[in-house]
N, C-alpha and C positions, 0 to 999 in steps of 0.2 A: 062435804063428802069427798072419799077419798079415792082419785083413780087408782087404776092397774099397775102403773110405774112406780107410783109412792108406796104402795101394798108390798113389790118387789123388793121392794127397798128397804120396809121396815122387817118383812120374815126373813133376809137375807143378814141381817144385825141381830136378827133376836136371833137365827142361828150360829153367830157367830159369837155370842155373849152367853150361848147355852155350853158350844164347844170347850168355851172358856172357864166357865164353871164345872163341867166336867173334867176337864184336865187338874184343876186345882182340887176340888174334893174326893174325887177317885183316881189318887193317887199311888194307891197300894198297888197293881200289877200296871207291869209293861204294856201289853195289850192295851185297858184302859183307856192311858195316858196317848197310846198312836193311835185311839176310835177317835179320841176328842180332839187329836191333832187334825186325823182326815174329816171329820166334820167340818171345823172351823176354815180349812182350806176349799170344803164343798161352799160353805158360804160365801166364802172369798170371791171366789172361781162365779157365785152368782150375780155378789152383788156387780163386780167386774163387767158379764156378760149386759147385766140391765145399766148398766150406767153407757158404755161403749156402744150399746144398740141406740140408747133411748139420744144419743151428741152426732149419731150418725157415721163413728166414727167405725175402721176396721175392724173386722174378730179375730183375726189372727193370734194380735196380743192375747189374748184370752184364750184362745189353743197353747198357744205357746207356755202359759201359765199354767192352764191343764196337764201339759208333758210334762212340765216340770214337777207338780204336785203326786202325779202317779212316781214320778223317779225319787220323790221324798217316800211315798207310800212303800214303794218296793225296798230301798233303806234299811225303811224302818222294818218291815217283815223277815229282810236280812237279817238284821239286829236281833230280832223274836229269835227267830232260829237257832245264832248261835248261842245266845245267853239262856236258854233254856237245855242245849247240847253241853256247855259248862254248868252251868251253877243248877240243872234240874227242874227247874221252876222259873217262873218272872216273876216273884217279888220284890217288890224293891229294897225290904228288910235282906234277903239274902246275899245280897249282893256283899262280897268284900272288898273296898276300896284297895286294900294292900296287900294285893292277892297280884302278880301278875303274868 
């Protein structure tokens, strides 16, 4: 039987291997590709919090990883914003490389 820390452990990889499969098959808008990124960081950010609690060790690090993961989040919505302000859309078809 399997405890509460191995349980954390294993939904925190299988969210991190869903995020992963999401970024790669739904690859067509912008959007998307930053849902599956900030998933895969939620999972991170989990597995991180159960490992660090379960060794006894500080949380900090793991706030600290959290800051950093919103400051990729926010980025990234930068990013939404302006390529949707130029090119009218987030597809990733539209985009022109040799445009600048």
């Amino acid at each position: 039987m399997m405890n509460f820390g191995m349980v954390g452990i294993m939904s925190s990889l299988f969210m991190v291997f869903c995020g992963l499969w999401g970024f790669i098959s739904y690859h067509k808008h912008l959007l998307n590709s930053l849902l599956s990124l900030e998933f895969m960081m939620l999972g991170v950010f989990w597995l991180l919090s159960m490992s660090m609690t379960s060794v006894g060790m500080e949380i900090y690090f793991s706030l600290f990883f959290l800051t950093l993961a919103a400051c990729e989040g926010a980025l990234g919505l930068s990013l939404l914003v302006f390529v949707v302000r130029s090119h009218g859309n987030d597809r990733f078809m539209s985009f022109n490389l040799l445009e600048c």
